[in-house]
Each structure stands twice: as C-alpha cells, then as structure tokens.
C-alpha positions, 0 to 999 in steps of 0.5 A: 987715805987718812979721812977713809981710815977715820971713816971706817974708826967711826964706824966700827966704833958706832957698830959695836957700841949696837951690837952690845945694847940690849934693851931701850935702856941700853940704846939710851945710855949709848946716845948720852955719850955720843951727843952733845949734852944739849942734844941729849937733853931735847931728846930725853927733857920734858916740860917744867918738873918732868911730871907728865913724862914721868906719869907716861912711864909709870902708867905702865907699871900699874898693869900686870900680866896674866899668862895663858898656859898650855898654848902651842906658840910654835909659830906667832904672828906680830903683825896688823893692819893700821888704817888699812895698811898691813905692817910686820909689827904694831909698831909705829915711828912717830914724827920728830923734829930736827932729826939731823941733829941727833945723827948726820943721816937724819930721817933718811936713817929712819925711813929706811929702818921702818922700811927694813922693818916693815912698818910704818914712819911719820914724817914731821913738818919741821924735818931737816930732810924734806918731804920728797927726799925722804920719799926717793929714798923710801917707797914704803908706806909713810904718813906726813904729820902737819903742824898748823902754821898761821899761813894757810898757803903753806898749809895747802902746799904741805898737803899737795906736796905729801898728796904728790910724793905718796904719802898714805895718811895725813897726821895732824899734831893738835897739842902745840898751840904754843910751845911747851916750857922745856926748861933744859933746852932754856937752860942749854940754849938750843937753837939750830944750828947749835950756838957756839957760845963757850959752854957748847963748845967744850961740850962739843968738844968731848964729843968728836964723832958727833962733831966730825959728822956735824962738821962735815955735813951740809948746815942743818935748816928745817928742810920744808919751812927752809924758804920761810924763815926770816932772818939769820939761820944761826940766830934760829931758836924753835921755841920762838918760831913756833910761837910766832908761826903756829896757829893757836887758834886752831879749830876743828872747823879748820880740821874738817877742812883740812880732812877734806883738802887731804880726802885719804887717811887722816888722823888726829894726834894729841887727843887726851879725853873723850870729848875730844876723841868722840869729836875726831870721830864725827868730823871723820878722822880715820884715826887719833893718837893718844898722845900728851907729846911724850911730856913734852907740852903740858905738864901734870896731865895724865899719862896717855896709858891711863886714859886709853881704856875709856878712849878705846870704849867711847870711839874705838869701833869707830876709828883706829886708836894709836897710843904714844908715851913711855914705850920702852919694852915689848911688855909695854906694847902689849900692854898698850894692845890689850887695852884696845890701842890699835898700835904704838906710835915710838919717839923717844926709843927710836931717837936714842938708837939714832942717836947711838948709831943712825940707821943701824941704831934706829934698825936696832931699837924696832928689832929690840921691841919686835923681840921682846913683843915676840918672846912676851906674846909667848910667855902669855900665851898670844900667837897673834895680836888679836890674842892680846885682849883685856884678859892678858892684864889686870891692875896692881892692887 
C-alpha cells in the first residue's frame, strides 16, 4: 500500500511539473531539478568552452522572418515525407546515448512519444535498451544509428539484427573517431552505472524521485554492446570505451560497404562541409545530417544552420539533407526548413522532457514544436511545409 501510494506522489508530481512547461526553455529548467547534477550536465555540456553549442543556437538568431499576408491558413498541413516515409511533422528524435540514465523508461519512453506523435525515432547503438525490445514495443518507423566499432562482426551483427527487427534506415555517426573532450563530465566522473564517490552521493540525495526509480530498476548496461564489454560493470566510463573501441580510421571505402551489407535507406549523420556532403551523394547515401554533434565533439566549428544553405545548394537535389543543433522553437524549425533542411533531427529538446517526466515529458516537447511550427507557419502565411521557402527569411543586417 505504502509503495502504490509513492507511486502515485511520483506521478502526479512528474504530471503537473509538465503540464506547466510551456516552452524547451520550460522542459529545461524542470529536468535540471529532477536529475542529478552529473545527469543534467551530459545532457546539457558541450566539449571544452562550449563554443560550438553556442554557435548552434545563435546561428538561428541571424535570420529573420518575412510574413506573407493575407493568406487563408484555416487549415495547415505539418506534414512531410523523409526517405520515403511520411510523417506528421518535420521532425525527427535523434539517437542519444544512455537514455536510462536521464529516466527509469529510457528509449521505450521515446519510442512510443515519436509513435504517439507520428514521426520518426532513431535508435543509438550505445542504447540501454536493446534493438528488439524498442521494436515489441513500437512498430512505428524507426532508423538505427551505428557507430563504427573496430570489430567488424559486431558491426555486421548490428545490421542484421535492426534488418531483422524492422528498422527503416540505417544511420551512421561519422563524427566520433575518438571521444570529444567534455570537460563537465571529467569534472563530475560520469561512468555507468554512476560512481558513488561522496560528491555524487549527496547530490544524489537532493534528488529522490530520480534516486527511487534508479533504485528500483534493473543495473543500467548499454543494452546491445552488453556482452562485449570486459571487466567491472561499475568501473565503465564511456570516454574510455569509445576511445578503445571505436574505429578512427573509418573510411568511406568502409561506408559504401556498409551501404551495401544494409541495401535499404542509409544516411550519413556528421557532415559539415561540401566536399563531404558531395561524396555521400556519390557513394549512394540516401540522406546526410548536418550535424557537429550538438557541440559535443570539436569545438570552435561552425554552427550547422550556418553551413546548411551551401550543403542544400551542392547535394540537396540529390539526397534528403536533415539538420540538427540548437532546435529549440518552432521558429527555429522553420527556419531551418526554409533554408532547404528536409526535416529536423532534436537531441537535446526531446532529453529535457525525458528528463522532466519520461514518455509524457518526451510527448510534451514534440507537442511544444508541432505548436509552435503550426502557429509560425500561420503567422507567415505557410499552409504547407512546401510553402516554407528562402523568401520566408532574410539575414540580420
């Protein structure tokens, strides 16, 4: 009686913190207080001075909006089509590691959100939920992203087990040779599961709903590399496993291959300049994501809304071009639209409302940027996303 009676405090308290955001913003500020500050940070942090997550952001307030008047927006149509597959919004949830750790229903959360929603979710290679539990779960569409491990056998097995549980696309991160220096996850000692040195431990402690749910769940493991990681579980620190097992000498010689060994919808996530994006094209990818990580990887590189309009230019009538980074408003979506992104890929945005209240939470920050895309697309006088052209915007001067 008394455990039903914490479980239904929890809930309610997780409830009506949602119910009251009302922006990114708000989903932000309410996953800060619920997780632990080592928690908050990964989600939030950046690498070294933070300079590329901040070009990310500000690259969006370069543009301003142009509205068309006049224009019967009675009904508006939020819908597109991405590598083929139809969805209720531009929209896309990026792959994001750990998710466990952010809330006790991890990707499931997130799955089902997108399938609520109607658009599309990308599972991460380094989940703590594995390929086929997220597909009983959810058979709405859903891409698997791949890392590049330096075992080529478990690079194989990924494919074949996403081929054999209904993946759609096959998403490849070509950012991370080695792991970006995240000097707040130094600082806080992140490791899975989280080490209970004293400073984590209090901070824990000033976070009980967190803690309870922790507590109460089965031992947090990344879910489908579960069997190949040596040693002591509790001794686990990502920075040191991806250094030690990813790939750095990935090549695009190993990315046709991997084109061909998938044979369905590829696309190549972590492109940031033409060359690059011109290649994808020529190797066969069907899509690319503009992308420096969410300013997680190399700092001091541009942000991804500022490179989009020359990619788009170069490749855009040869595959589908996605942007991430920065997203937090509907304005930003169409911004990003109207410059030629094909959709928007969210990390962050998504992670706070996990954070904040798991799938509800998640549910509530693709509500947030559907209304907002909706009431913008009004404003300027957009009833469709094919509206959203390079005459809806125009550079600060």
């Amino acid at each position: 009686m008394a455990e039903k009676a914490i479980r239904t405090m929890v809930s309610l308290f997780m409830n009506k913190s949602i119910d009251h955001c009302y922006s990114i913003a708000d989903l932000r500020l309410a996953a800060k207080r619920k997780l632990p500050r080592a928690v908050f940070d990964y989600i939030d942090g950046g690498a070294e001075d933070e300079v590329t997550l901040d070009n990310n952001r500000n690259a969006f307030d370069r543009y301003q909006l142009n509205a068309r008047a006049l224009v019967d927006v009675s009904n508006v149509d939020l819908s597109t089509t991405v590598l083929g597959e139809k969805t209720n919004l531009p929209i896309i949830l990026s792959p994001t590691a750990m998710t466990k750790l952010f809330h006790h229903e991890g990707e499931t959360a997130v799955a089902l959100a997108a399938k609520k929603s109607g658009t599309i979710y990308s599972l991460s290679s380094m989940s703590t939920t594995s390929i086929e539990d997220v597909a009983k779960v959810s058979d709405a569409a859903k891409w698997f992203q791949l890392y590049v491990w330096r075992d080529r056998a478990l690079l194989k097995e990924f494919i074949q087990r996403a081929k054999d549980s209904g993946y759609k696309a096959l998403c490849l991160t070509v950012d991370l040779p080695v792991h970006g220096n995240r000097e707040k996850d130094q600082r806080n000692g992140l490791a899975i599961p989280p080490k209970p040195t004293p400073k984590v431990l209090i901070d824990t402690l000033r976070h009980p709903i967190w803690l309870y749910h922790y507590l109460r769940s089965d031992a947090m493991k990344l879910a489908n590399i579960n069997d190949n990681i040596k040693g002591d579980h509790a001794n686990f620190v990502l920075q040191d496993y991806i250094n030690s097992q990813f790939d750095p000498s990935l090549s695009w010689d190993d990315t046709q291959w991997m084109i061909e060994q998938w044979d369905g919808p590829f696309i190549i996530k972590g492109i940031m300049n033409i060359e690059d994006a011109k290649r994808a094209a020529a190797i066969g990818a069907n899509a690319i994501v503009v992308s420096n990580h969410g300013g997680r990887q190399l700092d001091h590189a541009p942000g991804t809304l500022d490179l989009l309009p020359e990619i788009v230019d170069a490749v855009g009538d040869k595959l589908d071009v996605l942007i991430d980074g920065g997203i937090r408003r509907g304005t930003d979506i169409l911004k990003a639209l109207a410059l030629g992104a094909k959709a928007c890929m969210i990390g962050r945005s998504y992670l706070y409302g996990l954070g904040a209240g798991g799938t509800e939470g998640v549910s509530r920050a693709i509500e947030l940027l559907g209304e907002e895309l909706e009431r913008n697309m009004k404003l300027t006088g957009c009833r469709s996303i094919d509206e959203i052209t390079s005459e809806l915007i125009r550079e600060k001067r």
